[in-house]
C-alpha positions in Angstrom: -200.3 136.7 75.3 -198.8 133.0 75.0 -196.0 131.9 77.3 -193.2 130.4 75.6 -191.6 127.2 76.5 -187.5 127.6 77.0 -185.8 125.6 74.5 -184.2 123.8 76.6 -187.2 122.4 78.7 -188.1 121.1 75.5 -185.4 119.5 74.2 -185.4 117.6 77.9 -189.3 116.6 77.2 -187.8 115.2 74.2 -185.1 113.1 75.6 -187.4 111.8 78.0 -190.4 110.9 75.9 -187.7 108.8 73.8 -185.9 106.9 76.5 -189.4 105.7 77.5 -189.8 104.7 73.9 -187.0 103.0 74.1 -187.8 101.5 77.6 -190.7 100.0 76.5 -190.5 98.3 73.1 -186.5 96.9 74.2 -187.8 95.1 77.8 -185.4 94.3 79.8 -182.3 97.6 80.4 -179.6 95.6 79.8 -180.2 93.7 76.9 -180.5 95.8 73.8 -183.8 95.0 71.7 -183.7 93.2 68.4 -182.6 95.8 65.9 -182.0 98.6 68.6 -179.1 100.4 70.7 -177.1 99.0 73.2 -178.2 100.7 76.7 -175.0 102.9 76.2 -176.3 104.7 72.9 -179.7 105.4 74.8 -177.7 107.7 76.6 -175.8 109.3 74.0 -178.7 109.7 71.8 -180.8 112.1 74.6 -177.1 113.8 75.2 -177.2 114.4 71.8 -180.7 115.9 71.2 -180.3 117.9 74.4 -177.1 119.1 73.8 -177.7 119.5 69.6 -174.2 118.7 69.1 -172.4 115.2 67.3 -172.6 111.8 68.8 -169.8 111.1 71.7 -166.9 108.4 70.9 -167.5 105.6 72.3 -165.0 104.6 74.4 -165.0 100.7 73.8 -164.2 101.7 70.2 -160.9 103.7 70.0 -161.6 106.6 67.4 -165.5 106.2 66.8 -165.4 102.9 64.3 -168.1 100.7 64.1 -169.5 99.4 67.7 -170.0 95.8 65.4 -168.2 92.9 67.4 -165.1 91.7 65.6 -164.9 88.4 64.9 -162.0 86.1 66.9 -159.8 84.5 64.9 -160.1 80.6 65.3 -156.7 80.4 67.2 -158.6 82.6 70.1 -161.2 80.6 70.0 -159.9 77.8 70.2 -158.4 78.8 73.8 -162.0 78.8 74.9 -162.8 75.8 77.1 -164.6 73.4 75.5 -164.0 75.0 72.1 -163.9 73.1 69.2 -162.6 74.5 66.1 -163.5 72.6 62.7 -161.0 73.0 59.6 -161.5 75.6 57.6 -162.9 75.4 53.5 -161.0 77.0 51.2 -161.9 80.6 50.1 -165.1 80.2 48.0 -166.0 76.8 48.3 -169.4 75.5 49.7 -168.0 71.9 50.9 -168.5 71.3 54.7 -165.8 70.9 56.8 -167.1 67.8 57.5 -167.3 66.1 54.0 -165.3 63.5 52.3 -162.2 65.0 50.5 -162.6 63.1 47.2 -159.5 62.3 45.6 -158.1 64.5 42.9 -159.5 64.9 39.4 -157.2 64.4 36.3 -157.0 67.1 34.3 -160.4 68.1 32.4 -162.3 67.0 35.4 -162.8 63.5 34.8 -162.4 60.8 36.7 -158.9 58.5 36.9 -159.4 55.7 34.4 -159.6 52.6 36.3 -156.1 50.1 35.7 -157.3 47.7 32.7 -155.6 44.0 33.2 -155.8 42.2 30.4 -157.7 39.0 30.2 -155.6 35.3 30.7 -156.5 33.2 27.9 -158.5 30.2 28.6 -158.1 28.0 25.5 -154.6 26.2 24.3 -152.6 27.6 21.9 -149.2 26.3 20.9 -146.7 29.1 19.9 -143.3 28.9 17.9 -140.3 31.5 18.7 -137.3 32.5 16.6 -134.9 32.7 19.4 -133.1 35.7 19.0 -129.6 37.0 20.1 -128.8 36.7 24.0 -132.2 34.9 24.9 -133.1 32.5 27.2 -135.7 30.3 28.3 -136.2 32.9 31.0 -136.3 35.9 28.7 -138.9 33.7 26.5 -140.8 32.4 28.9 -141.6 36.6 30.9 -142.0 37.8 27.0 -145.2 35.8 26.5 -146.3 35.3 30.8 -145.3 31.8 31.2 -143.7 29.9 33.8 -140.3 28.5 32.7 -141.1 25.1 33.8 -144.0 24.7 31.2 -141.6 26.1 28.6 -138.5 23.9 29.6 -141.0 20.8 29.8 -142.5 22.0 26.1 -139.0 21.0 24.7 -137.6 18.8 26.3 -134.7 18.2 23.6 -133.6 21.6 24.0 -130.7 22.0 26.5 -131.9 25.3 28.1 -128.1 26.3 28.5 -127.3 26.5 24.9 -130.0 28.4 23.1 -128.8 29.3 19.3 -130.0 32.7 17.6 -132.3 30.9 14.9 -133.4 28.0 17.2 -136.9 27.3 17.2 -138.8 26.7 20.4 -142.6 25.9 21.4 -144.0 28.3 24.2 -147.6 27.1 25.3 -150.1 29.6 26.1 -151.2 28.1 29.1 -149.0 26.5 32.5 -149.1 22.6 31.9 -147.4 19.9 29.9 -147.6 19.0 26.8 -149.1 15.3 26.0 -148.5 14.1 22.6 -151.4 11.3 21.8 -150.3 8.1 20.6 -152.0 4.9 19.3 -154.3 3.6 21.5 -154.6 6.8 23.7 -158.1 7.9 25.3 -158.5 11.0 27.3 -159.2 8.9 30.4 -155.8 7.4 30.1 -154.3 10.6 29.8 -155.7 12.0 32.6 -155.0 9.7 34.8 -151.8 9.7 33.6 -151.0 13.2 34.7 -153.1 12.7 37.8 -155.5 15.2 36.3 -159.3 15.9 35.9 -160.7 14.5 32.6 -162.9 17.6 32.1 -160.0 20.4 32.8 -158.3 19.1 29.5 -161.3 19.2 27.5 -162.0 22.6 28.9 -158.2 23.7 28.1 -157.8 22.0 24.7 -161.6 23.5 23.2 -162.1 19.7 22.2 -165.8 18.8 20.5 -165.7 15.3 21.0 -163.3 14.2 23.7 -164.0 10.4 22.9 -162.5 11.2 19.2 -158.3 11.9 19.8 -156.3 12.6 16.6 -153.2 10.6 16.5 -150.2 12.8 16.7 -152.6 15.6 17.9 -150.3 17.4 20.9 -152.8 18.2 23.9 -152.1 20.6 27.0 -152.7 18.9 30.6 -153.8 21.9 32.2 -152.1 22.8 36.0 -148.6 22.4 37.8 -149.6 18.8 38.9 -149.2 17.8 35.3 -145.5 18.8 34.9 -144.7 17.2 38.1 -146.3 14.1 36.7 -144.5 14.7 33.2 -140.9 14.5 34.9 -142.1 10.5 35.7 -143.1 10.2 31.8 -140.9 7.5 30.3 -141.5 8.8 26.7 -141.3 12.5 25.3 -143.5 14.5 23.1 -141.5 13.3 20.2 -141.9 9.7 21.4 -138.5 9.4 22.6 -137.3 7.8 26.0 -136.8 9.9 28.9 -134.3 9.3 32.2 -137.7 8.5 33.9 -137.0 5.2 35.1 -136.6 4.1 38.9 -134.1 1.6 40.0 -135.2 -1.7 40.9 -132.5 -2.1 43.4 -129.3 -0.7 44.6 -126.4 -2.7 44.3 -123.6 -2.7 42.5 -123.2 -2.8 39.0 -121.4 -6.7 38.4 -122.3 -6.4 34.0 -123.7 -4.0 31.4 -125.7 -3.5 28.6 -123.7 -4.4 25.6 -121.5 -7.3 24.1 -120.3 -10.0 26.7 -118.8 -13.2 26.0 -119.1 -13.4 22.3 -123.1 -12.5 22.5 -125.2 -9.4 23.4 -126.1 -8.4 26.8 -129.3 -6.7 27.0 -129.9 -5.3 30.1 -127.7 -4.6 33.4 -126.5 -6.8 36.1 -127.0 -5.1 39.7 -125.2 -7.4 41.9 -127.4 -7.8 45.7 -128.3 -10.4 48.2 -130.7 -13.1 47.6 -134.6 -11.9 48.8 -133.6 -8.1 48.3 -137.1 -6.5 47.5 -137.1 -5.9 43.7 -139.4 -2.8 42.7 -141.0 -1.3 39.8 -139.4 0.6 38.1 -142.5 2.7 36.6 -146.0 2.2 37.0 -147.3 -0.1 34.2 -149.5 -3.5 34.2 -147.7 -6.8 34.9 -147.8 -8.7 31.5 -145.7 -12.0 32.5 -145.2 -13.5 35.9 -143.5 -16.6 35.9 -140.3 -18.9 34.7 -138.9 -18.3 31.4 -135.9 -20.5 30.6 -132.3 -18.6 31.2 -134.3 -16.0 33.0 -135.5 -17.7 36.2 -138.4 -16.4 37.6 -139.2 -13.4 35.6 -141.8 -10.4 35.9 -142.2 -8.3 32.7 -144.0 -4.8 33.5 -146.0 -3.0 30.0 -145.4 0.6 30.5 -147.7 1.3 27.3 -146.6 3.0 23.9 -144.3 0.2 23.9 -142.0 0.6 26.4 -141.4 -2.8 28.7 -139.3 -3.4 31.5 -138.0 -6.8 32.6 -136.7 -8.1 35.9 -134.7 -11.5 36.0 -133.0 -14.5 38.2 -135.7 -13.5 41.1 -136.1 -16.2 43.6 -140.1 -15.3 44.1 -142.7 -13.6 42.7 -145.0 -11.5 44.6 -147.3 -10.1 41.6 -149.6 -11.6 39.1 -150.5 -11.4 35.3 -153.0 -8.4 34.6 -151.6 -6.9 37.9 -151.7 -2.5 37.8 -148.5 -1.7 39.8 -147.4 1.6 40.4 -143.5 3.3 40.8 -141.9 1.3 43.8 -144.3 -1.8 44.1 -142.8 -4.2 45.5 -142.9 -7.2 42.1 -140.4 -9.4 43.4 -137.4 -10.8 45.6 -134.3 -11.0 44.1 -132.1 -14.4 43.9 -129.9 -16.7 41.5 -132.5 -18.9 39.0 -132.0 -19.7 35.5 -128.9 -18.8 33.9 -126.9 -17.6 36.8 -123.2 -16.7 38.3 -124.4 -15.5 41.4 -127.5 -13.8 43.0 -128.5 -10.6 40.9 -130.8 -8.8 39.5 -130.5 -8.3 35.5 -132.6 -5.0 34.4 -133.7 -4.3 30.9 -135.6 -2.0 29.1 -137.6 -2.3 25.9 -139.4 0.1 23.5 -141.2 -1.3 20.2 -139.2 -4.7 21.2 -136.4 -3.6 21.4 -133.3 -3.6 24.1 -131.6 -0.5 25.1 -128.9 0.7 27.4 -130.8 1.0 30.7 -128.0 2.6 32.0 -128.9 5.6 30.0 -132.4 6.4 31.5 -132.6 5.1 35.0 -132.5 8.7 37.1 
């Protein structure tokens, strides 16, 4: 007859013959092997096969739910010591937390359009305007990007105040002054004129053959050092005399240009003390150093496109013929020879031969 196992010796056989199992491929009791219970379910799992009833609850999570770790949110973690917490991506996206934001896309996903500043032009061109209704040189000069001193020197017959709706004006494409070339010009005379670099105006002007100037031809001298050398131009674009000139002295004023005793005065008397320095009054080349007559000791300056200046009565000389002098050369002390009523300087200016009021153009 065969003896019969109780059930219950078997179902402990059981639960031990698996907690060996278990012993043995986990290692060590208190850390749970790679894919298998926590020490705690060990027990739970013989209780159950012994018992045949349903797992226990397990007591470190309230009303049997997963025994899965929850994750800590970032704020508790960040409480850890020596925590540190990175920024978060946004939902979805694969960017690290420790790439480059890159700025914003327009619409459609493309890229910004870089800003697009328009080229300044390189080349001279001279431009007329129709002035219109409440303009002003200011107005016309931002319209078309020009500084109001290269506009104001570009018409210099214009009185900036009292622009007229229908008025023409030039407006230059380019900062500089506007050179007019007369007979006789060269473009190393012009240059050096303005105090400027030969090349810069052939560069600025587009000119083929700079030894070949048309007469009446209006160049630009490029650059703000040739308006401040314009303002000491005697003669205008239009060929005019400007209130360029210095004065050779300063004295008082003792005759003046005009009619005086039944004949013509043709310069001004400036009333000083005899062996007051007498100075240029522009930069030009001495063409007469010497006596002449009624004049005394007289020094004649050539200013070029025929304007002449002309300093009397002086009691020396201190330049020669064929001399370069510039603005405020010393050319002379001042005295009483020749035709004389007292020690004086007399002034005059000349342009094509000419006499004119100097009065009118000494600045």
């Amino acid at each position: 007859m065969e003896a019969k196992t109780p059930h219950s010796v078997v179902a402990l056989l059981v639960a031990v013959a698996l907690l060996v199992a278990v012993s043995v491929g986990g290692g060590r009791r208190d850390v749970p092997a790679e894919g298998g219970p926590v020490p705690a379910d060990e027990w739970r799992l013989a209780q159950e096969v012994y018992e045949g009833g349903e797992p226990l609850p397990n007591d470190s999570t309230p009303g049997g739910s997963s025994i899965e770790e929850e994750v800590a949110p970032a704020s508790a973690r960040a409480s850890l010591p020596g925590a540190t917490v990175l920024p978060a991506s946004e939902p979805g996206s694969s960017r690290l937390p420790s790439e480059e934001i890159q700025p914003p896309r327009t619409e459609g996903g493309t890229e910004p359009a870089p800003e697009v500043t328009a080229a300044r032009p390189t080349t001279f061109q001279l431009n007329r305007h129709t002035v219109q209704a409440g303009e002003s040189l200011w107005t016309i000069a931002r319209q078309y990007g020009i500084d109001v001193d290269t506009l104001s020197a570009a018409n210099e017959g214009i009185d900036p105040t009292r622009l007229r709706p229908g008025q023409t004006v030039a407006v230059p494409n380019l900062r500089g002054a506007l050179h007019t070339v007369g007979a006789g010009d060269t473009l190393w005379d012009i240059a050096r004129l303005y105090n400027t670099d030969l090349q810069a105006i052939v560069e600025a002007n587009g000119l083929q053959d700079p030894s070949r100037l048309k007469l009446g031809s209006v160049l630009l001298v490029p650059g703000a050092q040739a308006l401040v050398a314009q303002r000491l131009l005697l003669v205008d674009a239009n060929g005019r005399l400007r209130r360029a000139f210095d004065w050779p002295v300063r004295g008082r004023i003792s005759s003046r240009f005009g009619q005086r005793w039944g004949r013509m005065h043709e310069g001004v008397d400036l009333a000083v003390d005899v062996g007051t320095p007498v100075r240029a009054a522009a930069d030009g080349v001495v063409r007469y150093a010497g006596w002449n007559g009624g004049y005394g000791y007289l020094v004649v300056i050539d200013h070029g496109r025929g304007v002449e200046t002309r300093y009397a009565h002086n009691s020396r000389l201190q330049v020669k013929r064929g001399q370069r002098v510039t603005r405020g050369t010393v050319i002379a002390r001042s005295g009483s020879t020749g035709n004389s009523t007292g020690p004086h300087v007399h002034f005059e200016i000349r342009t094509a031969g000419k006499p004119v009021d100097p009065l009118r153009y000494l600045r």
